[in-house]
C-alpha positions as CSV (number, residue, x, y, z in Angstrom):
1,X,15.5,50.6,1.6
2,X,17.5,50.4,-1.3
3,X,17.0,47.5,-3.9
4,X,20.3,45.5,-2.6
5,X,18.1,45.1,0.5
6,X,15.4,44.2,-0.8
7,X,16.7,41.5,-2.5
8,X,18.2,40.2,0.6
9,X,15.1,40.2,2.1
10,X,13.4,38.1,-0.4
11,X,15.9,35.6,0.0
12,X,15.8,35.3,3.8
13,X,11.9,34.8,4.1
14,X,11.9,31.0,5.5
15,X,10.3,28.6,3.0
16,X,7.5,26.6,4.0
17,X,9.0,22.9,2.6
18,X,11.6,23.3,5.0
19,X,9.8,23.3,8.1
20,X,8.2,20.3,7.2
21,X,11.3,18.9,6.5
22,X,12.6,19.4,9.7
23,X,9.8,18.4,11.8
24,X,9.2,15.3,9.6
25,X,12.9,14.7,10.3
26,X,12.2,15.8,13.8
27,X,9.5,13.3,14.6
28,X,11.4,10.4,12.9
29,X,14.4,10.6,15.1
30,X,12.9,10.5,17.9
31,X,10.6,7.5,17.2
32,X,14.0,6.0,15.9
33,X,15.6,7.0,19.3
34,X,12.4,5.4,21.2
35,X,12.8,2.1,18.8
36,X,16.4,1.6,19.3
37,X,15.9,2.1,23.5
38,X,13.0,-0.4,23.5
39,X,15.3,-2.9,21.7
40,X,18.2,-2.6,23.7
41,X,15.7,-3.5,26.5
42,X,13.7,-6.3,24.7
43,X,16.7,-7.7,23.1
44,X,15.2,-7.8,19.6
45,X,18.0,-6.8,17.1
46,X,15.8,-6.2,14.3
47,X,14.0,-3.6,16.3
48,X,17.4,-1.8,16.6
49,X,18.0,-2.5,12.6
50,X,14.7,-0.8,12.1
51,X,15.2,2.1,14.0
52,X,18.5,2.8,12.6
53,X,17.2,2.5,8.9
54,X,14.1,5.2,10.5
55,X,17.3,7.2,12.2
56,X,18.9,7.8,8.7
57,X,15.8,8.3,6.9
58,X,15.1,11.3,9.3
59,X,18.6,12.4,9.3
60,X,18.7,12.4,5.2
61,X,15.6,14.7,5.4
62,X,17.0,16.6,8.3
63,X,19.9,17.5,5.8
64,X,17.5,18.1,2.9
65,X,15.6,20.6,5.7
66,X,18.2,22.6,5.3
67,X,19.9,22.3,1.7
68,X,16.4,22.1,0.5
69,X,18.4,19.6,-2.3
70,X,15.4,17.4,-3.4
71,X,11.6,19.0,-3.5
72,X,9.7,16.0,-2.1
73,X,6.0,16.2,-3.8
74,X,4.0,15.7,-1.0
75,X,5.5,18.3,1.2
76,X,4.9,20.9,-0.9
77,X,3.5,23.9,0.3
């Protein structure tokens, strides 16, 4: 393999931050998804307010997942 490719293939190995990322993000959605159901069903709006404010927190790191934009300390591999 010439050196072009190798360089490729140093930049396609899959960094370890970002799979966190995404199943951090992963995880939060869905209990945001879960929140926002139970509060449609319990009629408590600030269950629904909650879930939406854990919805965009796991859709902000769902983004940074794959832009890898911010390093977040604690994630770090």
């Amino acid at each position: 393999m010439d050196g072009a490719g190798q360089g490729l293939r140093e930049q396609a190995r899959p960094c370890p931050q970002a799979g966190s990322l995404l199943r951090l993000s992963e995880a939060l959605l869905q209990i945001a998804i879960v929140l926002i159901s139970v509060s449609i069903v319990a009629t408590l709006p600030w269950l629904a307010i909650f879930g939406g404010i854990i919805g965009a927190v796991g859709g902000l790191l769902m983004v940074n997942g794959y832009t890898l934009a911010i390093e977040i300390p604690f994630l770090a591999a």
